[in-house]
C-alpha positions as CSV (number, residue, x, y, z in Angstrom):
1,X,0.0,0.0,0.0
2,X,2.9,2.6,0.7
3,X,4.6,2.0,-2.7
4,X,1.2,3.0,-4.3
5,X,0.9,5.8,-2.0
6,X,4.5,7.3,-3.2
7,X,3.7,6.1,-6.7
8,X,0.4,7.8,-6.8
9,X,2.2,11.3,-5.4
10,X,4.9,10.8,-7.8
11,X,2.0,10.7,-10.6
12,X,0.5,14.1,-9.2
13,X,3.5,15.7,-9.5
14,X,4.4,14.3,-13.0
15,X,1.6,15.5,-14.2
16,X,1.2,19.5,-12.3
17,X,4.8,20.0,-13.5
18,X,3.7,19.1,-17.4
19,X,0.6,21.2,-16.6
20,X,2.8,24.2,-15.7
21,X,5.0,23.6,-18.6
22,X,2.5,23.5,-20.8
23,X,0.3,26.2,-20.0
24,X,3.9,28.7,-19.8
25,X,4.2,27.3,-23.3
26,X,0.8,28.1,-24.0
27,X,0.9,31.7,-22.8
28,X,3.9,32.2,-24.3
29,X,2.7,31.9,-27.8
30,X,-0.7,33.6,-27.5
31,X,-3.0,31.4,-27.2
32,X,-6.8,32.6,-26.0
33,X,-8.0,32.2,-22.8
34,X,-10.6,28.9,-23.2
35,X,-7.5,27.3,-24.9
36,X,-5.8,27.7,-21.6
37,X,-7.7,25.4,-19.3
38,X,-6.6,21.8,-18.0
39,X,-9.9,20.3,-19.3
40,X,-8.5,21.5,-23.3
41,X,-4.8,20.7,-22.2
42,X,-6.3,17.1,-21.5
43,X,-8.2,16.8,-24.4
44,X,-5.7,17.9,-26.9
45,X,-3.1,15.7,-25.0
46,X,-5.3,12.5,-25.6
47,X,-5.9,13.1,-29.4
């Protein structure tokens, strides 16, 4: 159970550090606001 507990937290943080990556990356080239939310992030990343 405590390996999936550090495993899970290791996940989180995988995935806020992409999310801040992406949206500076994001910003950085203009894009408009509704383009700028996790649930679009997530839906582009799965296509």
């Amino acid at each position: 159970v405590d390996d999936a507990i550090y495993a899970s937290k290791q996940a989180v943080s995988k995935v806020q550090y992409d999310w801040k990556e992406a949206k500076r990356l994001m910003e950085d080239i203009s894009l408009r606001p509704q383009f700028l939310t996790f649930r679009s992030w997530l839906w582009a990343f799965a296509t």
